[in-house]
N, C-alpha and C positions, 0 to 999 in steps of 0.2 A: 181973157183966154187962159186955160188952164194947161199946165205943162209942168211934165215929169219928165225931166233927164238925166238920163243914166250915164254912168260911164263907169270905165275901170273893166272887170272881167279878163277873157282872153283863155290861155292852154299854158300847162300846170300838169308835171308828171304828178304820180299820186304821191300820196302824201304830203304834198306842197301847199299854197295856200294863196288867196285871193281876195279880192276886197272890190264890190261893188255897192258904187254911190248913185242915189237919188236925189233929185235935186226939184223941189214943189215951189212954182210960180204961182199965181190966181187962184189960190185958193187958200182959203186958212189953214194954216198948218197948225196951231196950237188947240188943242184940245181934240184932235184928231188922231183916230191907229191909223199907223201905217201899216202893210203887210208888205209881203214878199212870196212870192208866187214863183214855180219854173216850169217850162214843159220840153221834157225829153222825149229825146226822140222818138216819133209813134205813142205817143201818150198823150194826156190829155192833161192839161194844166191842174198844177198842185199848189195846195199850199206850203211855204216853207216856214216863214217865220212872221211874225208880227212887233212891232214896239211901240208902246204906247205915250201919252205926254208926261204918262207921269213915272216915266223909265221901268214901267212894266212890259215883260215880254212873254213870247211866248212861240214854242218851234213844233215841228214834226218829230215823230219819234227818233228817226233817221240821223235826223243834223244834230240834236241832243249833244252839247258837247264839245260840238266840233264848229257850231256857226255861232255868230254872236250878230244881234242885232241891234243896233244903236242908232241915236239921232241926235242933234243939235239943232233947239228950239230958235235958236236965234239966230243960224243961215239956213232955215228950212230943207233940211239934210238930214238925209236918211242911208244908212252906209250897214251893209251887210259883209262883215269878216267872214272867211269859209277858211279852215284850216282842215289840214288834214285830209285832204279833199280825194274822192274815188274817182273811180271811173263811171258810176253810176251817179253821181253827181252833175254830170255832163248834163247841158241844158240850157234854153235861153231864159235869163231869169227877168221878175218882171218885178217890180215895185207896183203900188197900187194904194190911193187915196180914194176913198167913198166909191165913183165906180170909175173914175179917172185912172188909166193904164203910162206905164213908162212904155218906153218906144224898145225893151227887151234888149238883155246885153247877151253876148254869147259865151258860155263856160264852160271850155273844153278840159277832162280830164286825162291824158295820155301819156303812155310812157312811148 
């Protein structure tokens, strides 16, 4: 059985900073991209970032800078840094292996 669990997230005035973790069961995780996905409010699911096994990545024009995405091949872990974070940031965000989904953390930005 395949399972992605998230945790971490949560509300974060702006410019402040957050960190949400993925965590891949039953499934190979090595030689596998990971992405990272969000969908705000009234929108329709985006992509955010990606990282690959071989510590290549890749983001949205948007997070450029401000997100970082990284993994550890050896506790199948996948962890999205968000610095600097807006309010338009705000969003449940989603991990994603092949077409396997995490269960979405919530990422509120507010003053």
């Amino acid at each position: 059985q395949v399972q992605l669990v998230q945790s971490g997230g949560g509300l974060v005035q702006p410019g402040g900073s957050l960190n949400v973790t993925c965590v891949v069961s039953g499934h190979p995780f090595n030689g596998y991209y990971i992405r990272w996905y969000r969908q705000r409010p009234g929108r329709e699911r985006e992509y955010v970032a990606g990282a690959g096994y071989d510590g290549s990545t890749n983001y949205r024009e948007s997070v450029k800078g401000r997100f970082t995405a990284s993994r550890d091949n050896d506790k199948n872990l996948v962890s999205l840094q968000m610095n600097d974070l807006k309010p338009e940031d705000t969003a449940v965000y989603y991990c994603l292996i092949e077409n396997y989904w995490g269960q979405g953390t919530q990422v509120t930005v507010s003053s």
